[in-house]
C-alpha positions as CSV (number, residue, x, y, z in Angstrom):
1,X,140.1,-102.0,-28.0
2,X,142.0,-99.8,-25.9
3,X,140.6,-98.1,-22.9
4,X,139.5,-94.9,-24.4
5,X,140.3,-93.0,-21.1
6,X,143.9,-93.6,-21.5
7,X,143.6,-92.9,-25.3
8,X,142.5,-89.3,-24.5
9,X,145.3,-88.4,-21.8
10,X,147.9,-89.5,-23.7
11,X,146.7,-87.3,-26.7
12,X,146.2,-84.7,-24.5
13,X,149.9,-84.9,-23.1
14,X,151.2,-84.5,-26.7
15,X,148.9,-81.1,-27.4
16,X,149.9,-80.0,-24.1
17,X,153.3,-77.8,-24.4
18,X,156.4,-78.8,-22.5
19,X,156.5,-77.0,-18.7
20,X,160.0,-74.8,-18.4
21,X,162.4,-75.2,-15.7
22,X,161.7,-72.0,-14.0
23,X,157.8,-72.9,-14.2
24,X,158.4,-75.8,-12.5
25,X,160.6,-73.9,-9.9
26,X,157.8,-71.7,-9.0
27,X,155.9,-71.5,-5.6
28,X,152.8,-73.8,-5.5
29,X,149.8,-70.9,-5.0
30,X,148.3,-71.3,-1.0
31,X,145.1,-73.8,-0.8
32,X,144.0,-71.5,2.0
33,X,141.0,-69.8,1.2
34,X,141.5,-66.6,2.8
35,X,144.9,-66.6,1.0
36,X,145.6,-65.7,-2.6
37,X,149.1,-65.7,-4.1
38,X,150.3,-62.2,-5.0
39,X,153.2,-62.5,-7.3
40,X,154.3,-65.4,-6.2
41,X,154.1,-64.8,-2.0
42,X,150.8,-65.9,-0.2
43,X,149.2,-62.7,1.2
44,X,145.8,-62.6,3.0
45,X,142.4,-61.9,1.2
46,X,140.7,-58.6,1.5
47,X,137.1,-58.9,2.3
48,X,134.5,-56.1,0.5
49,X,132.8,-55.2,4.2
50,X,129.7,-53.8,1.9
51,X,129.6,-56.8,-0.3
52,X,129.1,-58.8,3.3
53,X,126.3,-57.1,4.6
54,X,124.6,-57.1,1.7
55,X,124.9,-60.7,1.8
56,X,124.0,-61.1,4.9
57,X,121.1,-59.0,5.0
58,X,119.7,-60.8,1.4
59,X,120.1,-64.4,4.0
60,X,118.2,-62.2,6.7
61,X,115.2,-61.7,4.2
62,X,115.1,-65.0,3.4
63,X,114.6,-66.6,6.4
64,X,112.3,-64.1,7.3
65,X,110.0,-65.1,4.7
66,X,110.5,-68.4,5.5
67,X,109.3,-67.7,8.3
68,X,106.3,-66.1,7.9
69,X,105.2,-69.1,6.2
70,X,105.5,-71.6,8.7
71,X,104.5,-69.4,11.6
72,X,101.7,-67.5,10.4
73,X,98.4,-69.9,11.4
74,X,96.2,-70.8,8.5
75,X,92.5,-71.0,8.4
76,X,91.2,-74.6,9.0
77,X,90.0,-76.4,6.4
78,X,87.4,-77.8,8.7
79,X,84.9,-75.8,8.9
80,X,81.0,-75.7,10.9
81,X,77.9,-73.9,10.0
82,X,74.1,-74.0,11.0
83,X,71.0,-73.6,9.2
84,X,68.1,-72.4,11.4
85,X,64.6,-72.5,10.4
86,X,62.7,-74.0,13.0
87,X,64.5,-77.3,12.8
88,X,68.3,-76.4,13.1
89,X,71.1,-78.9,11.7
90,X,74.5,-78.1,11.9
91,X,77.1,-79.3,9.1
92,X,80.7,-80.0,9.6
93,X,82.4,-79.1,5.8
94,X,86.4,-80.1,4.5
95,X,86.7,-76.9,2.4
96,X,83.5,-76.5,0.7
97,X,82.2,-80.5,0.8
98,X,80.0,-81.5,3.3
99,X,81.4,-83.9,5.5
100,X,78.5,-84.7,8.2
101,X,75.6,-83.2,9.7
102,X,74.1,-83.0,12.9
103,X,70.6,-82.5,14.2
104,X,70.4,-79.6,16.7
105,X,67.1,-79.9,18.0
106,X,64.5,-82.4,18.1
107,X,62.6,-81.2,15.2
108,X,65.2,-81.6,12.8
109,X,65.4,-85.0,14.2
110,X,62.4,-85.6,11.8
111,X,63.9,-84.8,8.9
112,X,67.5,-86.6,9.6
113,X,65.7,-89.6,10.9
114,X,65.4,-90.9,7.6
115,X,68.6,-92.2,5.7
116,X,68.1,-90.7,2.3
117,X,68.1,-87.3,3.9
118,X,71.2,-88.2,5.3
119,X,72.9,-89.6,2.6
120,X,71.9,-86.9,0.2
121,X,73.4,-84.1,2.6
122,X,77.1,-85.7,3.0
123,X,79.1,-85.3,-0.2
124,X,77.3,-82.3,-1.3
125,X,78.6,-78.9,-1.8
126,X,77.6,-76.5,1.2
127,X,75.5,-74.5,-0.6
128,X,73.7,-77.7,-2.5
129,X,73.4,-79.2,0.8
130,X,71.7,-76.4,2.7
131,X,69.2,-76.1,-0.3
132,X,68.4,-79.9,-0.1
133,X,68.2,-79.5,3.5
134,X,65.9,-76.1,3.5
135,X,63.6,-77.9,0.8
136,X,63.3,-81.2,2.8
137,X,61.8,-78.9,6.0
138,X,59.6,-77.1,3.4
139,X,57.7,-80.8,2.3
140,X,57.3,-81.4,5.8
141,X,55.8,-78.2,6.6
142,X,58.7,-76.6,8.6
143,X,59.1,-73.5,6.3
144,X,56.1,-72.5,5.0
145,X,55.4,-71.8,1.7
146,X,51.7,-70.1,2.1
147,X,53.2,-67.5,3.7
148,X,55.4,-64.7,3.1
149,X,58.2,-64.0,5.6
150,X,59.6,-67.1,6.3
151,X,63.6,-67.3,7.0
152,X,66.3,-69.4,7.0
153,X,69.3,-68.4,8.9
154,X,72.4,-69.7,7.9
155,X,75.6,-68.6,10.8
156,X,79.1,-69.7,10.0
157,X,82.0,-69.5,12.5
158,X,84.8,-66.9,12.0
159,X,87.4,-69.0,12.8
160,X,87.1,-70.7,10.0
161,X,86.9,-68.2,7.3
162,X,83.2,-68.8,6.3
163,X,82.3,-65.6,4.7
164,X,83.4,-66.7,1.1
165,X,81.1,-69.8,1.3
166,X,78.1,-68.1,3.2
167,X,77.7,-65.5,0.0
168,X,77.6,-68.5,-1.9
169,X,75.0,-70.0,0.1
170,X,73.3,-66.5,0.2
171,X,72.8,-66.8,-3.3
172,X,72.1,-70.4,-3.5
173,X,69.1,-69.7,-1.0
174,X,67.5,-66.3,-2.9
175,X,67.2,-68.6,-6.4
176,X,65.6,-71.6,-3.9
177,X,63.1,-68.8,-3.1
178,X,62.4,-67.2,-6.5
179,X,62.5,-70.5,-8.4
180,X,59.7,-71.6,-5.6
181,X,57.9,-68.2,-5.8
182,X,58.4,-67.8,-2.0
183,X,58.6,-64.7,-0.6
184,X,61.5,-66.1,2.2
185,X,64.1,-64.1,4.0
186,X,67.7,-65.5,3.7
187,X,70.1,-64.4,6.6
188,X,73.6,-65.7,6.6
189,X,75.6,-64.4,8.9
190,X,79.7,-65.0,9.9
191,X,79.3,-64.6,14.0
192,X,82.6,-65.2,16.2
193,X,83.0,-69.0,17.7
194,X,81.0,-68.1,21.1
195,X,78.1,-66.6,19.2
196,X,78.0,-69.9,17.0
197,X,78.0,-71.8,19.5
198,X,75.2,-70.6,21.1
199,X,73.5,-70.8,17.6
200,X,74.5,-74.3,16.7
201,X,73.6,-75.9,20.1
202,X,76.6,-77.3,21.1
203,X,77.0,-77.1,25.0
204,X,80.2,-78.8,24.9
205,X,83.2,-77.7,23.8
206,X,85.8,-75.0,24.0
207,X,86.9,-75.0,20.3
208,X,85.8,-75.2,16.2
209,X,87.8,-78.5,16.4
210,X,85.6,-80.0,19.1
211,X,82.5,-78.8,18.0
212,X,84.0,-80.6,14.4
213,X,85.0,-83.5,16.6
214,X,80.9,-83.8,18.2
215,X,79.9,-83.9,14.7
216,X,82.4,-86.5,13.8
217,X,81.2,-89.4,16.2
218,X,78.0,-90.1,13.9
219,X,75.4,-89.3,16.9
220,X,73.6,-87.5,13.9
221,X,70.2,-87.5,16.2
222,X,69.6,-85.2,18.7
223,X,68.2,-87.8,20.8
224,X,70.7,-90.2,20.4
225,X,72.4,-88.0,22.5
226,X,70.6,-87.1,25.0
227,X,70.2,-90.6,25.6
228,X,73.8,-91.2,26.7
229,X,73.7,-92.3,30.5
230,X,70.3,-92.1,31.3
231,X,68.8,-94.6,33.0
232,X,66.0,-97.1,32.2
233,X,63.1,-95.1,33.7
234,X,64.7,-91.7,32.1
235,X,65.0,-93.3,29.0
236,X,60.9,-95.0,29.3
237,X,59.8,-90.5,29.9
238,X,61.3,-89.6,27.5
239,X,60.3,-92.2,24.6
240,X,56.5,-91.6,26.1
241,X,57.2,-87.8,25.6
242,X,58.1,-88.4,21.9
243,X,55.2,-90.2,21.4
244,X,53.3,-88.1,22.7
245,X,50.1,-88.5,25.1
246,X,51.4,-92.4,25.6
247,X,49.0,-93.0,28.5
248,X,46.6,-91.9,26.8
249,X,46.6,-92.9,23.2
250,X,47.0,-96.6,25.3
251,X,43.8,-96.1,27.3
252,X,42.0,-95.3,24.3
253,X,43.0,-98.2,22.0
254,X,42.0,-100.9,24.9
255,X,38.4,-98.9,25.9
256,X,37.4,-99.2,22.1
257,X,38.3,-103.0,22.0
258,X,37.8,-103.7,25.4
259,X,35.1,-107.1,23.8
260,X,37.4,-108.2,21.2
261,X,40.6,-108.3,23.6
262,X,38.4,-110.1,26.3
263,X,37.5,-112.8,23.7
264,X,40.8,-113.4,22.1
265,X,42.3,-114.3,26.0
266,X,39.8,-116.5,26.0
267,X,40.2,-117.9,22.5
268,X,44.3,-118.5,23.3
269,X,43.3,-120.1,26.8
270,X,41.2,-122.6,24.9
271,X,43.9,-123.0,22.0
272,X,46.5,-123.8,24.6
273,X,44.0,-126.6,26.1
274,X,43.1,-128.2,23.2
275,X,46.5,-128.4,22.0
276,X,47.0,-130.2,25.8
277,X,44.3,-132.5,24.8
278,X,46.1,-133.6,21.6
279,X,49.2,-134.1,23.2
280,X,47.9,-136.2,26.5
281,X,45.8,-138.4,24.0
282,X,46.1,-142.2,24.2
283,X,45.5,-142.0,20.6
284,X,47.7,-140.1,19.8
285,X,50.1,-141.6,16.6
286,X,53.0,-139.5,17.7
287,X,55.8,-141.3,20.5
288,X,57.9,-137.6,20.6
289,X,56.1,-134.6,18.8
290,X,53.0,-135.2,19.9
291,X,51.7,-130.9,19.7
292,X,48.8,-130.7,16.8
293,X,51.5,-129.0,14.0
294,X,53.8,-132.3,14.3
295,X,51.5,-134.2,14.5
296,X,49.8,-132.9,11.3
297,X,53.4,-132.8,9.6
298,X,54.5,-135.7,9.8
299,X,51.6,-138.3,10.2
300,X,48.4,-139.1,7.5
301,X,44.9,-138.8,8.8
302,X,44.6,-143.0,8.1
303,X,46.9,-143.0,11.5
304,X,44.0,-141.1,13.6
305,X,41.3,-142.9,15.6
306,X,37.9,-141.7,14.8
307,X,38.2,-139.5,18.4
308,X,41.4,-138.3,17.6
309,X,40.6,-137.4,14.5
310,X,37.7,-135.3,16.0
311,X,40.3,-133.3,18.2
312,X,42.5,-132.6,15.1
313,X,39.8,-131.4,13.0
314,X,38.7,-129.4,16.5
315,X,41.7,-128.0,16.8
316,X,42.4,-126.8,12.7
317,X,39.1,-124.9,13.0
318,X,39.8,-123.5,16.3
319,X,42.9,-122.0,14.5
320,X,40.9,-120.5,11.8
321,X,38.3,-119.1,13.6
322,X,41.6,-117.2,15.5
323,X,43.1,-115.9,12.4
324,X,40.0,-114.8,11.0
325,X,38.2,-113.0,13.7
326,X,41.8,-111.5,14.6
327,X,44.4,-111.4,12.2
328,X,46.5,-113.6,13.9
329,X,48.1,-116.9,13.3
330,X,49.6,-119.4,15.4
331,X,52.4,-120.9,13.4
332,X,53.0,-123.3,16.2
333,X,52.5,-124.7,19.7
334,X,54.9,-122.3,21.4
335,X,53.1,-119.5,20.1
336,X,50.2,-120.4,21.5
337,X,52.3,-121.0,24.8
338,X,53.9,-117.5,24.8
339,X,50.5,-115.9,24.4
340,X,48.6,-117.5,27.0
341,X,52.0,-116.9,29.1
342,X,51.4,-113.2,28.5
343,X,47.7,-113.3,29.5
344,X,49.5,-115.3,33.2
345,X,50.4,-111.8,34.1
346,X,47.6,-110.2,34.1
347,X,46.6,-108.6,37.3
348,X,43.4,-110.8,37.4
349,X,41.8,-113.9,36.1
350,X,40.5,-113.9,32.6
351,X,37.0,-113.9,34.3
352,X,38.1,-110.9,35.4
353,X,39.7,-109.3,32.7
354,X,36.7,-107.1,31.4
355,X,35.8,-105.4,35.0
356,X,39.4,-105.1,35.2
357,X,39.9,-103.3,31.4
358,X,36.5,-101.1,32.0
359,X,38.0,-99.8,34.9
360,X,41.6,-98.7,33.7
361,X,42.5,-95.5,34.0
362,X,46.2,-93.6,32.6
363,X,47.8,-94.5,35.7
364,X,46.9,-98.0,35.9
365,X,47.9,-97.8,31.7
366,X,51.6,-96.5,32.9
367,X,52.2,-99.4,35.2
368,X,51.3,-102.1,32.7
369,X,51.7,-100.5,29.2
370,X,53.7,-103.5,28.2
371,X,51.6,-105.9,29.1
372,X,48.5,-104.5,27.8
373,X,50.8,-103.7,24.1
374,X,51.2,-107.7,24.3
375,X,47.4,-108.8,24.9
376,X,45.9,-106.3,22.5
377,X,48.4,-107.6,19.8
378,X,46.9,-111.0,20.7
379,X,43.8,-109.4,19.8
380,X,44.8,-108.1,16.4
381,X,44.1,-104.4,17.7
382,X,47.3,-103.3,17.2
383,X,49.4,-104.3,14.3
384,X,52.8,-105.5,14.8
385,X,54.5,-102.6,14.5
386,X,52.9,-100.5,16.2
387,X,52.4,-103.1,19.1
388,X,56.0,-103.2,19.4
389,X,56.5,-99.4,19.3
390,X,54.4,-99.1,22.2
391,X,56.4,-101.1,24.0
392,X,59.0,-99.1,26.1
393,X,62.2,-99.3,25.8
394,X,64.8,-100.9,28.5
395,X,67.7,-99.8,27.0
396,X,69.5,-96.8,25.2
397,X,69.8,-99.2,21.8
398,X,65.8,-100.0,21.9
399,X,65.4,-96.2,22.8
400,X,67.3,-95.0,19.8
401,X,65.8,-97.8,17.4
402,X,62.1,-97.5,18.5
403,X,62.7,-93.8,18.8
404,X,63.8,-93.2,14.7
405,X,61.2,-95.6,14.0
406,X,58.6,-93.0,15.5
407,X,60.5,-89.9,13.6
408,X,60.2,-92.5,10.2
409,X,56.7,-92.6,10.8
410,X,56.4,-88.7,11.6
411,X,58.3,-87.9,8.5
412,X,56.1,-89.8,6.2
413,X,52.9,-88.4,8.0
414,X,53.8,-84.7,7.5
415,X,55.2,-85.5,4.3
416,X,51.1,-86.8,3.2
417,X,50.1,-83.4,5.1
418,X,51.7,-80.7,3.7
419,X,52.3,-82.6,-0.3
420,X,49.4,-79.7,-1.2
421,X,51.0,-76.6,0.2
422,X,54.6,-77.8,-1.4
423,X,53.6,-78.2,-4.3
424,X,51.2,-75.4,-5.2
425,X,52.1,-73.8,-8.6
426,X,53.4,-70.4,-7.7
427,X,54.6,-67.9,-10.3
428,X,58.3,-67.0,-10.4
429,X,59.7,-64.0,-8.4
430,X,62.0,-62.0,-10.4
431,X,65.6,-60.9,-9.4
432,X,64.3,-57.5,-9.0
433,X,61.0,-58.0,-7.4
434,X,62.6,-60.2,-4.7
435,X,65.6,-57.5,-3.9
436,X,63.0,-54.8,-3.8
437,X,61.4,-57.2,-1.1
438,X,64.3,-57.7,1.0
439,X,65.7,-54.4,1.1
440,X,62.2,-53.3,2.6
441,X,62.2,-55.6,5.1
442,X,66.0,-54.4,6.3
443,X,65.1,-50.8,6.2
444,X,61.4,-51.5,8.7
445,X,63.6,-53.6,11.0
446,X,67.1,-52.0,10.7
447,X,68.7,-55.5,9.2
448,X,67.7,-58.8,8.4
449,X,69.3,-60.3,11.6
450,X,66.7,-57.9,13.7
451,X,64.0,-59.3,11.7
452,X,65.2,-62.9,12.3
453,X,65.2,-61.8,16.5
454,X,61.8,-60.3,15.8
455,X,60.2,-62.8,14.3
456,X,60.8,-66.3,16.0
């Protein structure tokens, strides 16, 4: 097959007519392009002067345009707001979307110390998350429900362009308050970045992307952060202050078992004694192992004399009588060991131990809270958890572990206190009735901010 290509110029070469000599003879136009050929003779090109600045001035507009696009800042997408009722969070949002949240105060610690708070915060819409939020202080009491004038102030930064979102959140929080039959004031409020700082808590930082960048380190408790670079004393205050009266919720749990905590020391002394008497046994099957538990595993009463068979069946009733009277079991020898170890440090000799207890006062209970959290869990007086979170911490890790533990426990406390006041059938507030409400309040105080300073 021939090559089409050269099939097609040669046709075209016979359709094309035949050049004449004085054609051929004429002069070859310039290739300059401010030249054009006038009859044959290269002359310059004439420029339209008008037709340039027009030109030039549609470029000018252009790139002015331009321009303005990349110049001109944009709003962050990043934005920060804070809900205040008495507990105050902050939230850090990506466009409307939660992104993390942040307790302000130590109160709101309560209600973030629990991780199904959290989780159902981040994700969420603003305004779902703020409801969430607002209903989460109302179980526990925070906003209450039994009485009219309540009010949640929501403050988003200007900086970021928060008024769109805080009219949703507006609106979000007056059907909260109908649907509940709550008389409550919602305030939300777009305040320049020093004002929201104030608001929001955060002493450091000189911008909305630090204040975004605080938020973003996952310190979600307040405490968590104020436990940064204390020391181990600091850190032992303020776990006590969280508590509460430490001192004294100590002093009273030993002067009401003052007996039974005497009696278990003297119960683990004899444990760790008779267990001695086992071991140092000549009749004793064991060449290695020779503690009661191993022996008990691993050899059949057939192997006992008749006297060590008498200390065995000494020492399982012994054991008994312990878990019985106490709550506590001895799993194996060096349990026994680390208890009586504990009872070593005692100020004074067991015989001692219940002039020494009678006379304890919050002072003494400061200088050996440990150790007393260690004898009276010997005793059974204390159970294990709260035996252990009476112990102070030594460390900013225990602090911040032992410390939501004690918010855990606060949450599900107030959450048992205030289950009747939260969920009292209330009737519906209409649209109408509840506007009627609001509006009175921001004529008798000027605005609702001035009722919000008025009120807390």
């Amino acid at each position: 097959m021939k090559n089409w290509k050269k099939s097609w110029l040669n046709e075209l070469d016979n359709i094309t007519p035949k050049l004449s000599d004085e054609v051929k003879s004429a002069p070859i136009p310039a290739r300059d392009g401010n030249v054009i050929n006038d009859g044959g003779v290269a002359v310059k090109r004439r420029y339209n002067s008008k037709a340039l600045i027009v030109a030039a001035a549609a470029i000018l507009l252009c790139l002015a345009i331009v321009g303005t696009v990349l110049l001109v800042p944009k709003k962050p997408s990043a934005g920060v707001f804070t809900v205040e009722i008495n507990p105050a969070v902050s939230f850090v949002t990506d466009g409307d979307l939660v992104t993390g949240v942040m307790a302000v105060n130590e109160d709101a610690d309560v209600v973030l110390s629990v991780s199904e708070v959290r989780e159902n915060i981040v994700g969420k819409k603003i305004d779902e998350a703020v409801i969430y939020y607002v209903d989460c202080a109302a179980k526990l009491g925070y906003l209450d429900f039994s009485n009219d004038g309540s009010a949640v102030r929501v403050s988003g930064c200007k900086d970021f362009g928060s008024d769109k979102l805080l009219d949703g959140i507006n609106g979000a929080l007056q059907n909260y308050f109908t649907h509940k039959g709550v008389y409550a004031v919602a305030i939300t409020e777009s305040v320049d970045f020093a004002e929201y700082k104030a608001r929001s808590g955060f002493a450091q930082g000189d911008s909305l992307a630090d204040i975004i960048g605080v938020v973003g380190e996952g310190k979600t408790l307040s405490l968590e952060r104020s436990a940064e670079n204390k020391s181990a004393e600091q850190l032992q205050l303020s776990y006590k202050q969280l508590i509460g009266d430490y001192d004294e919720f100590m002093l009273v749990q030993v002067k009401d078992n003052v007996n039974k905590i005497v009696e278990s020391a003297a119960d683990v002394r004899a444990l760790r004694r008779l267990n001695e008497a086992i071991e140092q046994s000549a009749d004793n099957p064991s060449f290695l192992l020779k503690d009661y538990w191993s022996v008990k595993s691993y050899y059949a009463v057939a192997a006992y004399t008749q006297e060590f068979s008498a200390l065995m069946d000494e020492m399982e009733t012994a054991l008994t009588e312990y878990k019985n009277n106490y709550g506590v079991e001895f799993a194996d020898k060096w349990a026994v060991i680390s208890a009586d170890t504990k009872l070593d440090r005692l100020p004074v000799p067991l015989e001692e131990l219940q002039e020494w207890l009678d006379g304890l006062t919050a002072g003494i209970i400061e200088k050996f809270s440990a150790l007393l959290s260690d004898i009276m869990e010997i005793a059974g007086v204390l159970d294990e958890g709260i035996g252990e979170l009476m112990k102070l911490p030594s460390n900013v890790t225990e602090f911040v572990a032992k410390s939501t533990e004690i918010l855990q426990r606060d949450f599900n406390k107030r959450i048992d206190e205030y289950k009747a006041t939260y969920e009292q059938v209330r009737q519906e507030i209409t649209a109408d009735d509840y506007a009627s409400y609001i509006n009175g309040i921001a004529e008798r105080y000027g605005s609702l901010g001035e009722y919000w300073n008025a009120t807390r």
